[in-house]
N, C-alpha and C positions, 0 to 999 in steps of 0.2 A: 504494500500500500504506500503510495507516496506521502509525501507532507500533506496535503492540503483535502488529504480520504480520496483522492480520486483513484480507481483502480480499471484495469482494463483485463474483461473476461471475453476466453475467445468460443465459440460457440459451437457447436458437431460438425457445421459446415465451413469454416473455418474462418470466419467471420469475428469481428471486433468492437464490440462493444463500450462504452466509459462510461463508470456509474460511479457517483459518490457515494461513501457509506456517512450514512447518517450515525449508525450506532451498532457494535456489535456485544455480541450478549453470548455468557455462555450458561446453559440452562440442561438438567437433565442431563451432564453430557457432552451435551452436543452444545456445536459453535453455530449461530445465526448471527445474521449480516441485515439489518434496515437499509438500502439502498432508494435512491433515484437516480434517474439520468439528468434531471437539471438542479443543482442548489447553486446560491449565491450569496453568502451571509451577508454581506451589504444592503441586498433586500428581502423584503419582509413578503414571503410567498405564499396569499391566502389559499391557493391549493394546489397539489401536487401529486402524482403518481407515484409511489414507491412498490417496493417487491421486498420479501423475505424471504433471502435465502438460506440455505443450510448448507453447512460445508460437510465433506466427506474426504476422506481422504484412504486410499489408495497408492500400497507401497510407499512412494516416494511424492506423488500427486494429487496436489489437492483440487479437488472441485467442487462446485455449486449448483444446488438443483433449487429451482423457484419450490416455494414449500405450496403443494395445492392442497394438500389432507387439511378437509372444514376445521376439524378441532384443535390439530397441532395448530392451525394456521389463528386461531382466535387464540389461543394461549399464547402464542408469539407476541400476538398483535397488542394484547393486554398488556403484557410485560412490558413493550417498548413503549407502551403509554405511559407507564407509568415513571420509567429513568428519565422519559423525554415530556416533562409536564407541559410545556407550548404546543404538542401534537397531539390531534386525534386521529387517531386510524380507522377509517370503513374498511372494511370486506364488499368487493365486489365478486360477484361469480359470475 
């Protein structure tokens, strides 16, 4: 991860992506990522897209899968409401 949270994840078809991380949490275990593809702390962004991901890791290789399971994905989302008190998280499906 750089300085400033931006990280670049490359995708199955080998594609590239840059997403900042808002906040990572480790919970049960396991390591989650709150991401978006746009932040700008300078300003003040009434709404936003983000994704949680979960890391995994593999021999030497770590990866990230979008978390889509309904109830992990509320227990995530809860959690990083609550570190992050200026955020509320919906669930969209």
């Amino acid at each position: 991860m750089s300085e400033n949270g931006k990280i670049m994840l490359t995708a199955d078809d080998g594609s590239e992506e840059a997403f900042f991380v808002l906040e990572k949490a480790e919970i049960a275990g396991a390591s989650y990522l709150l991401v978006t593809e746009t932040y700008d702390e300078d300003t003040e962004v009434e709404e936003a897209d983000a994704l949680i991901l979960k890391e995994s890791q593999e021999d030497e290789m770590v990866t990230y899968e979008v978390v889509e399971d309904e109830k992990e994905l509320m227990i995530i989302s809860k959690y990083f409401e609550e570190l992050l008190e200026d955020i509320e998280l919906k669930v969209e499906e």
